[in-house]
LUMVO-734814 format. One record per residue (C-alpha): residue in one letter; x negated, y negated, z negated. Coordinates in nm, 4 decimals, decimal comma. Layout:
<nudrens>
> residu/c1/c2/c3
> a/X/Y/Z
...
</nudrens>
This chain:
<nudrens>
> residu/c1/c2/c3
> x/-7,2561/0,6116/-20,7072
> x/-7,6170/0,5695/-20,6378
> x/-7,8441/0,8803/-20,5557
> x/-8,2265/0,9010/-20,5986
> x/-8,2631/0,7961/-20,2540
> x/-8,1298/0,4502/-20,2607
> x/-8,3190/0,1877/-20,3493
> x/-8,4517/0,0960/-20,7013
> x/-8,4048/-0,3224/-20,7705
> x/-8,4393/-0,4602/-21,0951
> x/-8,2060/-0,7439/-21,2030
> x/-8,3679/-1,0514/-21,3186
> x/-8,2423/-1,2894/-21,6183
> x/-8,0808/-1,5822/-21,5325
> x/-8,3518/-1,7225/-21,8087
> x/-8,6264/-1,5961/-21,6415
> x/-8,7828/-1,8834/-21,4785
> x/-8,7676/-2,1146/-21,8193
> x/-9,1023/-2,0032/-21,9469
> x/-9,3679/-2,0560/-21,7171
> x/-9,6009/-1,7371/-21,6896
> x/-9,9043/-1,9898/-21,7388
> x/-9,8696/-2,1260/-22,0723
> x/-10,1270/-2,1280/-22,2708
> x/-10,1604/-2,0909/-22,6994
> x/-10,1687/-2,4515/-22,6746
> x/-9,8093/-2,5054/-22,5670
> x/-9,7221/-2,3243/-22,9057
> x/-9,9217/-2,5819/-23,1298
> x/-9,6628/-2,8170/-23,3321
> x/-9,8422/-3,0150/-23,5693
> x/-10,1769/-3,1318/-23,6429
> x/-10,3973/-2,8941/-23,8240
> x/-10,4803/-2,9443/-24,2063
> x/-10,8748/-3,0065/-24,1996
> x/-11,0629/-2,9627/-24,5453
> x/-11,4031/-3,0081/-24,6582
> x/-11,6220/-2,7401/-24,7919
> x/-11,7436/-2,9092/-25,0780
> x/-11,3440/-3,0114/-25,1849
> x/-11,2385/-2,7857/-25,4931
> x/-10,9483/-2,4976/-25,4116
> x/-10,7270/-2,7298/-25,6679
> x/-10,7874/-2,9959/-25,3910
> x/-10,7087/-2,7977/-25,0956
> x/-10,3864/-2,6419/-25,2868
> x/-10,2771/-3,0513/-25,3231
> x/-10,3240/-3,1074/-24,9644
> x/-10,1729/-2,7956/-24,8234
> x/-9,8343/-2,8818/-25,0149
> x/-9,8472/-3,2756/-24,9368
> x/-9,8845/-3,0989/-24,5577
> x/-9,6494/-2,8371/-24,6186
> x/-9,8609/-2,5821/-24,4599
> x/-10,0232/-2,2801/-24,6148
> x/-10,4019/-2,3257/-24,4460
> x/-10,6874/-2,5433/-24,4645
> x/-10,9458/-2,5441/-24,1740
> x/-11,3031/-2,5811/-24,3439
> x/-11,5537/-2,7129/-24,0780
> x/-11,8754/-2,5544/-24,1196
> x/-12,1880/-2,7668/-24,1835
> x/-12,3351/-2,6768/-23,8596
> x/-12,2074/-2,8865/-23,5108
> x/-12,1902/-2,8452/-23,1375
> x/-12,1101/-2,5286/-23,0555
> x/-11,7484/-2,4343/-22,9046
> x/-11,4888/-2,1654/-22,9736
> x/-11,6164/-1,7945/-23,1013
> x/-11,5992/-1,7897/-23,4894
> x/-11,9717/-1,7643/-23,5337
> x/-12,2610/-1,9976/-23,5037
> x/-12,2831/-2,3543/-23,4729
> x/-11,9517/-2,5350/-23,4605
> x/-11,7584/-2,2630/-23,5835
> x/-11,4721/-2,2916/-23,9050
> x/-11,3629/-2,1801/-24,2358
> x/-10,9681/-2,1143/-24,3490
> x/-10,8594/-2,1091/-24,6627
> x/-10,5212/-1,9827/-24,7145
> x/-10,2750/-1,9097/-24,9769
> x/-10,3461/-1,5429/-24,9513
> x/-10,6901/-1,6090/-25,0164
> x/-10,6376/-1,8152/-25,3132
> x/-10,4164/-1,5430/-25,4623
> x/-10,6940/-1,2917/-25,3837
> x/-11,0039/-1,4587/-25,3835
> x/-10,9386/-1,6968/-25,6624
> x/-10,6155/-1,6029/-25,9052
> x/-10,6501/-1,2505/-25,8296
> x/-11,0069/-1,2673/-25,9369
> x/-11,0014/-1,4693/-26,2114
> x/-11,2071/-1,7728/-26,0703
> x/-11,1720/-2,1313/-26,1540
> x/-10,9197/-2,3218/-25,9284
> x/-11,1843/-2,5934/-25,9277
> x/-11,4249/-2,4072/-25,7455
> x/-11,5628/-2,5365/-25,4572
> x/-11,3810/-2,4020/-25,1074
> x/-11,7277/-2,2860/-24,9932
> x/-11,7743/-2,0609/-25,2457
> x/-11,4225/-1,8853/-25,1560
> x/-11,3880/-1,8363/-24,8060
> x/-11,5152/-1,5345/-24,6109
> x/-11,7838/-1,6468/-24,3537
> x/-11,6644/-1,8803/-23,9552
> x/-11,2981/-1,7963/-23,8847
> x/-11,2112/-1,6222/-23,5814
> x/-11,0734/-1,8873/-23,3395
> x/-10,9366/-1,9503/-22,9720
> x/-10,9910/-2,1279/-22,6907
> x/-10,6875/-2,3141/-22,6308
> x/-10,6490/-2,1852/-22,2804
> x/-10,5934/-1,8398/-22,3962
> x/-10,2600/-1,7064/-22,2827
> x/-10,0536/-1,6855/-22,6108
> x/-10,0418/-1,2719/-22,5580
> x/-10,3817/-1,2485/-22,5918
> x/-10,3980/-1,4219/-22,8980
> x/-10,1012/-1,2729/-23,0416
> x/-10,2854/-0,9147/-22,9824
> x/-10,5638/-1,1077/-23,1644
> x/-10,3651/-1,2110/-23,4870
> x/-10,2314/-0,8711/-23,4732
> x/-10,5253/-0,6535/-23,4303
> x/-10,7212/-0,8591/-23,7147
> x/-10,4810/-0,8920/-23,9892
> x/-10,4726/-1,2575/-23,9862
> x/-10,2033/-1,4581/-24,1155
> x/-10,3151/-1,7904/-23,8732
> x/-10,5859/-1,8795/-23,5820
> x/-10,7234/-2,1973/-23,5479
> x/-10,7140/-2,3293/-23,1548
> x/-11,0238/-2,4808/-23,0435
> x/-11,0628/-2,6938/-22,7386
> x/-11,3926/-2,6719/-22,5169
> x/-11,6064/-2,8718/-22,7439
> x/-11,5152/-2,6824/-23,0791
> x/-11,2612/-2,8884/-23,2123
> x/-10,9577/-2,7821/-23,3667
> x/-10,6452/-2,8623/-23,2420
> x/-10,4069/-2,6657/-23,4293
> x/-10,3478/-2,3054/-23,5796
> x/-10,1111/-2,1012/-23,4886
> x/-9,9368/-1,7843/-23,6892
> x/-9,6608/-1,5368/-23,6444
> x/-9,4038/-1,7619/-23,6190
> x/-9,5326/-1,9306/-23,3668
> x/-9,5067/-1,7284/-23,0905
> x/-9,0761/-1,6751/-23,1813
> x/-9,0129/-1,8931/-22,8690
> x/-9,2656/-1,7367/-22,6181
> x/-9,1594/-1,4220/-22,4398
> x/-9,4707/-1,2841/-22,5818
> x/-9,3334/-1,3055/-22,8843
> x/-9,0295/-1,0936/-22,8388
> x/-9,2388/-0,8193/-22,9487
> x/-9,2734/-0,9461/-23,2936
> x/-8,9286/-0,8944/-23,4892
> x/-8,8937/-0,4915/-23,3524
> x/-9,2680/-0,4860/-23,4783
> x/-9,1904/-0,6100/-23,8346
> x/-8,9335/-0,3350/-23,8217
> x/-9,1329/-0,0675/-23,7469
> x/-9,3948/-0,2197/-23,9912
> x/-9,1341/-0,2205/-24,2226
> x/-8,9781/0,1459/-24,1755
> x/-8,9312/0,3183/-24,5192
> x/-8,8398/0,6880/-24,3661
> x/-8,9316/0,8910/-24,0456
> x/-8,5779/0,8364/-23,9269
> x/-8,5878/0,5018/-23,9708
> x/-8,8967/0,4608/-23,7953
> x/-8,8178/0,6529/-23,5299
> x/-8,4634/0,4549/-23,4716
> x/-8,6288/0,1002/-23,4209
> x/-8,9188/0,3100/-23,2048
> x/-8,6694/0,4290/-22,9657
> x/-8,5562/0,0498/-22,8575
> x/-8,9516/0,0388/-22,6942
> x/-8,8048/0,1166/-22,3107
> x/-8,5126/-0,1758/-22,3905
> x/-8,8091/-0,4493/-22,4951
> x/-9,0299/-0,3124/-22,1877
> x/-8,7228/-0,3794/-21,9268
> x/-8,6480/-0,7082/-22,0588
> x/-8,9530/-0,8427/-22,0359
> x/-8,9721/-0,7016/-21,6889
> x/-8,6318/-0,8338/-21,6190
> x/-8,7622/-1,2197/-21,7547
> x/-9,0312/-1,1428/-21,4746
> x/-9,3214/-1,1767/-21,7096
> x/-9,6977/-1,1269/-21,6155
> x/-9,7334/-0,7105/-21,5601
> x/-10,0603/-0,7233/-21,7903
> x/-9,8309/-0,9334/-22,0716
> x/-9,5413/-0,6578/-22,0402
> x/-9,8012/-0,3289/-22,1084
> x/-10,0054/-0,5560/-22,4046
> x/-9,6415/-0,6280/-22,6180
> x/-9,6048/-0,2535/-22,5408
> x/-9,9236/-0,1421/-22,6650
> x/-9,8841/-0,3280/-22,9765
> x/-9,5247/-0,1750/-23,0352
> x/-9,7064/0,1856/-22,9839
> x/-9,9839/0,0873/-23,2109
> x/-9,7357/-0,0162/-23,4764
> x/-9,5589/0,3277/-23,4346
> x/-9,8824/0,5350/-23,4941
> x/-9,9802/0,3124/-23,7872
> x/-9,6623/0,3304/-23,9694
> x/-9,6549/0,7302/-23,8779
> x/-9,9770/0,7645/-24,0208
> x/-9,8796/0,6141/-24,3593
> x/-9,5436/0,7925/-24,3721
> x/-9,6214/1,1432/-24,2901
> x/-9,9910/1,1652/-24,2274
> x/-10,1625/0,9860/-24,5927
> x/-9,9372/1,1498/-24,8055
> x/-10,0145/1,4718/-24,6884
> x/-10,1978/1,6869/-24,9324
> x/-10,5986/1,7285/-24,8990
> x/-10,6271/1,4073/-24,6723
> x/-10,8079/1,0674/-24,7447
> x/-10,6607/0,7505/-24,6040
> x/-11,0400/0,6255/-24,6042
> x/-11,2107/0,8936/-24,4664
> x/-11,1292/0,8411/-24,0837
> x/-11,0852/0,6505/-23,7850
> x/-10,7990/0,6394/-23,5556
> x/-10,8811/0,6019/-23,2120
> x/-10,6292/0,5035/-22,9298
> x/-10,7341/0,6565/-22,6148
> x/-10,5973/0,6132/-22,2770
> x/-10,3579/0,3441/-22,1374
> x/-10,2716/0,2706/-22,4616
> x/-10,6175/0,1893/-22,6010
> x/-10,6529/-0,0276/-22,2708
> x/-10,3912/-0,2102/-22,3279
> x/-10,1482/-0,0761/-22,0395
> x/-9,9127/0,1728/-22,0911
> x/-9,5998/0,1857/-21,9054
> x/-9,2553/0,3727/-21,9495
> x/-9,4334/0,6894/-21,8314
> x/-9,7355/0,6856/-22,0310
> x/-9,8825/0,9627/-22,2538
> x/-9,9649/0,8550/-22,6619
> x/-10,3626/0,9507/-22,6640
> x/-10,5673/0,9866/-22,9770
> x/-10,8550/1,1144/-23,1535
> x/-11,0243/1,0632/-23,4744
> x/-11,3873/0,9731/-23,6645
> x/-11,3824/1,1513/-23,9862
> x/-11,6570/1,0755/-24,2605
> x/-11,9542/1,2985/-24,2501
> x/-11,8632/1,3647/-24,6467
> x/-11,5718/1,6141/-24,4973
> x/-11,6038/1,9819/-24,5092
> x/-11,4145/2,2111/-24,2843
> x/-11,1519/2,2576/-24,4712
> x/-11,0684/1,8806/-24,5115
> x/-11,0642/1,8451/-24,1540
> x/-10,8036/2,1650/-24,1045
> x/-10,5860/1,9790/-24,3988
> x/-10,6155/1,6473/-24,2060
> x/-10,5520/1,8119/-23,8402
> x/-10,2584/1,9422/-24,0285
> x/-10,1547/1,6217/-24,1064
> x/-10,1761/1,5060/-23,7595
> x/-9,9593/1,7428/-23,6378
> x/-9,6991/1,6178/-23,8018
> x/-9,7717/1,2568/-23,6549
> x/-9,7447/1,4036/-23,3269
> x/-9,4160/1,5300/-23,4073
> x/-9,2802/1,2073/-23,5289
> x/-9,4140/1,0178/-23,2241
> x/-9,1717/1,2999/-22,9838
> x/-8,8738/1,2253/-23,2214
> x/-8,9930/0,8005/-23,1682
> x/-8,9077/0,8872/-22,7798
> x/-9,2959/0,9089/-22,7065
> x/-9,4974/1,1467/-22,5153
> x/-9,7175/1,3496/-22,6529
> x/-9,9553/1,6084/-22,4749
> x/-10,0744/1,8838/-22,6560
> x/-10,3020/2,0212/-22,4149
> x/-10,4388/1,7054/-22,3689
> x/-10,5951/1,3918/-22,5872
> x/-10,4680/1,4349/-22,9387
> x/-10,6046/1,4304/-23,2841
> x/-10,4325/1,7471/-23,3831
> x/-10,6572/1,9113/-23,2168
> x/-11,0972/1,9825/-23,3033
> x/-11,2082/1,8495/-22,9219
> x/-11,0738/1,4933/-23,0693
> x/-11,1028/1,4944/-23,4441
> x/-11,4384/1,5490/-23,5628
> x/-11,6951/1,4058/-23,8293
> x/-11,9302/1,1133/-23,6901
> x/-12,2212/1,3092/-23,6758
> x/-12,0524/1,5837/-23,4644
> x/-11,9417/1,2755/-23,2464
> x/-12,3107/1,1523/-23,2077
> x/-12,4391/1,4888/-23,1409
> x/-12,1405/1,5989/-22,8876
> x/-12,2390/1,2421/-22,6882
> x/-12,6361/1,3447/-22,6840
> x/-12,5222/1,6450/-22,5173
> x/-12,2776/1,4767/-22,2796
> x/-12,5580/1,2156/-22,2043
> x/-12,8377/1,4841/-22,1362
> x/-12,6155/1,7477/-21,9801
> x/-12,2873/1,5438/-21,7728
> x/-12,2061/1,8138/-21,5784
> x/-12,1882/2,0857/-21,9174
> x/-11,8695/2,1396/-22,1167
> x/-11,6823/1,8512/-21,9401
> x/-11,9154/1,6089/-22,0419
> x/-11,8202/1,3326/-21,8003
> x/-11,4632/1,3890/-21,8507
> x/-11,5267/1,3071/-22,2476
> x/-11,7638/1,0255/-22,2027
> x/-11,4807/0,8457/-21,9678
> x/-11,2492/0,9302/-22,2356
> x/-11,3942/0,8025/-22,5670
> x/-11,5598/0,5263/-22,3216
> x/-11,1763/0,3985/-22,3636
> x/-11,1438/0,4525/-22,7442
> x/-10,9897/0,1585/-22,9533
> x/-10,9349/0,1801/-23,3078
> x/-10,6469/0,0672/-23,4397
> x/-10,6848/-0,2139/-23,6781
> x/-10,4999/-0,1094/-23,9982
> x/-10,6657/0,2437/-24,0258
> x/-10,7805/0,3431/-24,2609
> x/-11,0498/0,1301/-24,5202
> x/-10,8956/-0,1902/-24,4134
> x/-10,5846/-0,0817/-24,5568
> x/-10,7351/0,0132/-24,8856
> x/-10,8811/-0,3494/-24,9996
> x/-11,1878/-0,2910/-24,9298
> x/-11,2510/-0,5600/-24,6292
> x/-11,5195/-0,4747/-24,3788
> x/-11,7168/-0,7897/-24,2350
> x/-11,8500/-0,5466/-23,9233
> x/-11,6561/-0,1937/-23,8323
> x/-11,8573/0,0860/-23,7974
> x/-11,8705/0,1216/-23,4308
> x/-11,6584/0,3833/-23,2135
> x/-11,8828/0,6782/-23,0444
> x/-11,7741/0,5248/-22,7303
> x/-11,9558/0,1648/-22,8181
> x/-12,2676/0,3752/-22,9508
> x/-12,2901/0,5447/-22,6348
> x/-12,2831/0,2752/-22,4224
> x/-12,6569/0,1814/-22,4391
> x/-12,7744/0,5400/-22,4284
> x/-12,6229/0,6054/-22,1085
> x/-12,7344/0,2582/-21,9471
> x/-13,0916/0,3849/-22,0219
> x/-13,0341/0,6907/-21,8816
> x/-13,0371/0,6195/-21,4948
> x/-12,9501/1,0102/-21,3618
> x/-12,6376/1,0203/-21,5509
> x/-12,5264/0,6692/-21,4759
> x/-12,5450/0,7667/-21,1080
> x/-12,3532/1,1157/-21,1645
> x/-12,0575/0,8720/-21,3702
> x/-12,0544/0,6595/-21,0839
> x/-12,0221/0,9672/-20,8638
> x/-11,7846/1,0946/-21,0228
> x/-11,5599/0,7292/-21,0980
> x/-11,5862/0,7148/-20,6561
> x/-11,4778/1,0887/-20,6734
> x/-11,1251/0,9836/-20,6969
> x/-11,0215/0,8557/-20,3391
> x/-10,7515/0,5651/-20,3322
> x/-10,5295/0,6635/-20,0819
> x/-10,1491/0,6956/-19,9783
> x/-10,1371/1,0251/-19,8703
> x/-10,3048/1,3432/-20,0991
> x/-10,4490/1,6109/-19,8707
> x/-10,1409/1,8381/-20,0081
> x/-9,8689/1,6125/-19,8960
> x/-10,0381/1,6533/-19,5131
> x/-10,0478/2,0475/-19,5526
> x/-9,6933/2,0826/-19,6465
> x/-9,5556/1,8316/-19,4584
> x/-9,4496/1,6306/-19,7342
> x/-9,4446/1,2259/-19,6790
> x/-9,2886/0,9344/-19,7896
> x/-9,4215/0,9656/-20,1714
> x/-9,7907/0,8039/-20,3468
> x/-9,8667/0,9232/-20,6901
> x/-9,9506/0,5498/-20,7700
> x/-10,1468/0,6430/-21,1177
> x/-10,3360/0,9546/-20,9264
> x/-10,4041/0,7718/-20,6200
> x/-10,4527/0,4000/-20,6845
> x/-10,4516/0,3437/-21,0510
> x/-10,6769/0,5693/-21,1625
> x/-10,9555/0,4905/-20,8892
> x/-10,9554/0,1310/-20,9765
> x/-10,9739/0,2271/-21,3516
> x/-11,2659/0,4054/-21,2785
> x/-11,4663/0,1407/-21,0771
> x/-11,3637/-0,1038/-21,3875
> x/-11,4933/0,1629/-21,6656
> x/-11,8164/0,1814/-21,4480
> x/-11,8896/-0,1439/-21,4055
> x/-11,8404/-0,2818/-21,7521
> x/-12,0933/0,0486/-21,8439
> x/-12,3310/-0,1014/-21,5880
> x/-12,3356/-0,4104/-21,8162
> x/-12,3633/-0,2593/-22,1260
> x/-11,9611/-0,4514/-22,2032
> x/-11,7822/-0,2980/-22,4516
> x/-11,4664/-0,4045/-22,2862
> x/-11,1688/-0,1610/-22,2762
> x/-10,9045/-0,3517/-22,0999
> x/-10,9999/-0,2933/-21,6991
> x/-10,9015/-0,6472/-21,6344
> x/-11,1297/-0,7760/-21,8685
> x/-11,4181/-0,4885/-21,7792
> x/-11,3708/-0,6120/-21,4589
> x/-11,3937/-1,0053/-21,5426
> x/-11,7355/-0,9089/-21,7461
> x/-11,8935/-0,7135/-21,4861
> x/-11,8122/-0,9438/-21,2049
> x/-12,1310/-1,0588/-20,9970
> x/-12,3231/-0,7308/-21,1346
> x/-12,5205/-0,5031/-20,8951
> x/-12,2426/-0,3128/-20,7966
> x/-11,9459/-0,5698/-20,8206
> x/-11,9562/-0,8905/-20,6056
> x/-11,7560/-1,1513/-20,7876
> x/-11,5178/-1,1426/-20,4634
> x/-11,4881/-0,7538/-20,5084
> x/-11,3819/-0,7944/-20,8940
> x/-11,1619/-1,0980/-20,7848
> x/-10,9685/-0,8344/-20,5569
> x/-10,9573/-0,5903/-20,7837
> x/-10,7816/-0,7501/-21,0555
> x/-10,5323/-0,8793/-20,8411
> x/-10,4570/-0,5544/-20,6851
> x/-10,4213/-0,4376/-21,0686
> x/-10,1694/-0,6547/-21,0973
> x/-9,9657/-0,5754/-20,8117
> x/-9,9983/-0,2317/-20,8486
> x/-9,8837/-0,2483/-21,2328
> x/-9,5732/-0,5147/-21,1061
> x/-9,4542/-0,2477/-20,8714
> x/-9,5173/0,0298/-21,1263
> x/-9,3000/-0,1435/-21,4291
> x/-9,0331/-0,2495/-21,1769
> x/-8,9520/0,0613/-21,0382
> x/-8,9592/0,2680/-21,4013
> x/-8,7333/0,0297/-21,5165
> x/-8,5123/0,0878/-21,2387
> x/-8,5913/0,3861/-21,3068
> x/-8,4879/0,4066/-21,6894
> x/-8,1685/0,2138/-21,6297
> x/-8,0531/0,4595/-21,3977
> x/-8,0868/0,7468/-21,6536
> x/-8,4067/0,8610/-21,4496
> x/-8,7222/0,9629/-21,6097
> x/-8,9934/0,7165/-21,5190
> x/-9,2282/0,8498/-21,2864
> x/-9,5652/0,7453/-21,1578
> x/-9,4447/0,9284/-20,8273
> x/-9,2813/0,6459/-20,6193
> x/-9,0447/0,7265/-20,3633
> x/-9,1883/0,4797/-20,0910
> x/-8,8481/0,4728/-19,9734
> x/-8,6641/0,3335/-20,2400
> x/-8,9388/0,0619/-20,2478
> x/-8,8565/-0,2871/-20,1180
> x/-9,0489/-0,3416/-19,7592
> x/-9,1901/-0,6263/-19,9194
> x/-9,3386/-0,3445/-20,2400
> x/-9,4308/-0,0935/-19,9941
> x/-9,6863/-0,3422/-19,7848
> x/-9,8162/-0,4969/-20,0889
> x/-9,8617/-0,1049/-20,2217
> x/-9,9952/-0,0073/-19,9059
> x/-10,2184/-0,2995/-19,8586
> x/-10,3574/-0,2944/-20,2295
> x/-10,4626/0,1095/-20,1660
> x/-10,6500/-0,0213/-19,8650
> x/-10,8473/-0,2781/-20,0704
> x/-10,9339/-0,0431/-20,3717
> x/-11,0737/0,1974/-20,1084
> x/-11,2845/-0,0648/-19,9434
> x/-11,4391/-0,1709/-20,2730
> x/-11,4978/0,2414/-20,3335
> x/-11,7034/0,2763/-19,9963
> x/-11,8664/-0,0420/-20,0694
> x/-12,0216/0,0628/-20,4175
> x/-12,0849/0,4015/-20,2562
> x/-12,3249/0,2890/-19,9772
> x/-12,4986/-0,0139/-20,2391
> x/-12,5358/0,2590/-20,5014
> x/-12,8143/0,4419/-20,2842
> x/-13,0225/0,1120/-20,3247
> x/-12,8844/-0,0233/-20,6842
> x/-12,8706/0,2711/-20,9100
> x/-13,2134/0,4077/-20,9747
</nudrens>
């Protein structure tokens, strides 16, 4: 039998190489999309979606020559059967009204060289039932929905979701929840992209909280589905949690609440975090959680808490919090959305309305990027020297979390509202601070250092281990330990570099 000592491999599927790790939503298009007119009557587009045998017409908008986006010139209209049922039967309207008088504004839409996890997250975050694919110039190519993605490892995700979705009991819930680690490992095992593996996961976890939310949480006496905000925080809110990563939260309640809805509602919570342990989750108590005041409070407390952070960093933990809710994503079914009452523009989080008061305030920009270069990326902690104890790298403590922090700076410096650190990185690349070569290298090294971290949990987990972020450099291939070793070096050559260019840029 194996011991912890020997090394950790991960067996690949004989299937893995089928699907290349490029594709693009493009590879997933089948048929030619169903383009309308806006001034065609909703009888006509019914007609033509059956003679198609789709359920969507794409409307193109009167203006031209702008590419993908969903707003401004060149953008689209849909129409679907949901809509008509809604928008039209549903609210007693003539079926010969005109299609431009029905649907809701430009479509969202994507570029057809998006990779076909991002726009599943897309369709998933937003509710949608399809996205029309756009090429450079704005047309449409195709649309894409749910079923779709079936045949892309991407997709994988999506039956264990509907599941979960699905769950009428705790139990039940908690039963499909549990088969998370089993969908993690085999996308690992299909060698998929690292940052593919962590966004499937992150929408399984987000499905989790919502349906938690709606079985024990709404229900619960004294609370008000529409009178707050979930907020993921964390890996999870970035889009890359692992085997070993913590479930995050907090919450924006409506100003309207008194103190004792907020107790009934924290109550409520509380509950949620005990379903999530029973789901085979991790929940910290004495950390980020909506049970508790420090992460559940009314909007106006959040505004005020983040004028103090702003003018007073170093006070009551005030850079800790503003990295924190800097991360904060709400989740996309909570809480009005799910009540019929559509909104065109969310109110934004407390971490988007801080961004651009703390990009005008120049001293506490320069204490956050103090304090984001406080972590050193290194392979050794100054505690391993003293007693003597080698051979192991915290990879989250000691490489993770310093390249995190460079990201979370950087897309602050450029007032992004980003989460993901790939894509903070991508949108703060050629900034002050960030040489386009610099962000290049860091999002590589992101990669390599989340390809190592997945491969060894899941090693890990089919072992019967606990997944650790605490790597055993032994039980590392050579090959893993020189790229670990090698990507520690580069994050702490980017650190020194925005260190001695921040004396000139920051100001």
């Amino acid at each position: 039998m194996k011991g912890p000592s020997d090394q950790l491999t991960v067996a690949h599927r004989r299937d893995a190489q089928r699907t290349p790790s490029a594709r693009t939503v493009a590879d997933l298009l089948r048929t030619a999309p169903v383009i309308g007119r806006a001034d065609m009557t909703v009888r006509q587009a019914a007609v033509l979606m059956t003679e198609r045998g789709q359920d969507y017409v794409v409307i193109p908008l009167s203006d031209a020559g702008q590419g993908p986006g969903g707003h401004g010139p060149g953008s689209h209209g849909l129409l679907t059967d949901a809509d008509i049922r809604a928008r039209v039967v549903g609210a007693g309207r003539s079926i010969d009204t005109p299609v431009g008088e029905v649907i809701d504004g430009p479509a969202f839409v994507v570029d057809s060289r998006t990779a076909p996890v991002d726009a599943l997250t897309e369709l998933v975050d937003r509710d949608l039932t399809v996205i029309p694919v756009c090429d450079a110039a704005g047309a449409v190519l195709g649309v894409v929905g749910a079923g779709d993605f079936v045949a892309d490892p991407a997709g994988a995700s999506m039956p264990l979701r509907e599941q979960i979705s699905r769950s009428q009991t705790v139990g039940e819930l908690q039963e499909h929840a549990r088969r998370l680690p089993q969908l993690v490992a085999d996308l690992v095992r299909r060698d998929r992209p690292a940052h593919e593996v962590t966004r499937v996961a992150s929408l399984i976890v987000d499905a989790i909280v919502v349906r938690g939310l709606a079985l024990v949480v709404d229900p619960h006496p004294g609370v008000d589905p529409t009178a707050y905000t979930w907020l993921s925080l964390g890996s999870n809110a970035r889009r890359e949690p692992v085997l070993s990563s913590d479930v995050d939260s907090a919450v924006v309640f409506d100003d309207a609440l008194g103190s004792s809805d907020l107790d009934a509602h924290r109550t409520a919570f509380e509950k949620l975090d005990d379903l999530l342990r029973g789901a085979g989750l991790t929940v910290d108590t004495n950390g980020a959680v909506a049970s508790k005041p420090l992460f559940s409070r009314t909007r106006g407390q959040w505004q005020a808490a983040a004028r103090g952070w702003i003018e007073e960093p170093l006070a009551n933990k005030g850079m800790i919090f503003t990295s924190l809710i800097l991360d904060g994503r709400p989740l996309s079914a909570s809480r009005r959305e799910l009540s019929g009452s559509r909104r065109e523009s969310p109110t934004p989080t407390p971490g988007v309305e801080m961004i651009g008061a703390l990009r005008a305030d120049p001293r506490t920009m320069r204490l956050l990027l103090a304090e984001s270069l406080s972590t050193k990326a290194r392979l050794r902690s100054m505690r391993d020297v003293l007693t003597r104890r080698g051979g192991t790298l915290d990879l989250k403590t000691h490489a993770l979390t310093p390249l995190i922090n460079i990201a979370r700076w950087a897309a602050l410096s450029v007032e992004s509202t980003e989460v993901n650190t790939r894509a903070r990185l991508q949108a703060a690349a050629g900034s002050a601070l960030l040489p386009t070569g610099d962000a290049a290298t860091l999002m590589e090294v992101f990669d390599v250092l989340q390809r190592v971290r997945l491969r060894y949990q899941v090693a890990q987990f089919d072992q019967g281990e606990t997944p650790t972020d605490v790597l055993e450099m032994k039980r590392l291939s050579p090959l893993d330990r020189s790229l670990v070793a090698q990507a520690v070096r580069e994050i702490a050559g980017v650190q020194r570099r925005m260190a001695g260019m921040s004396h000139y840029q920051v100001n």
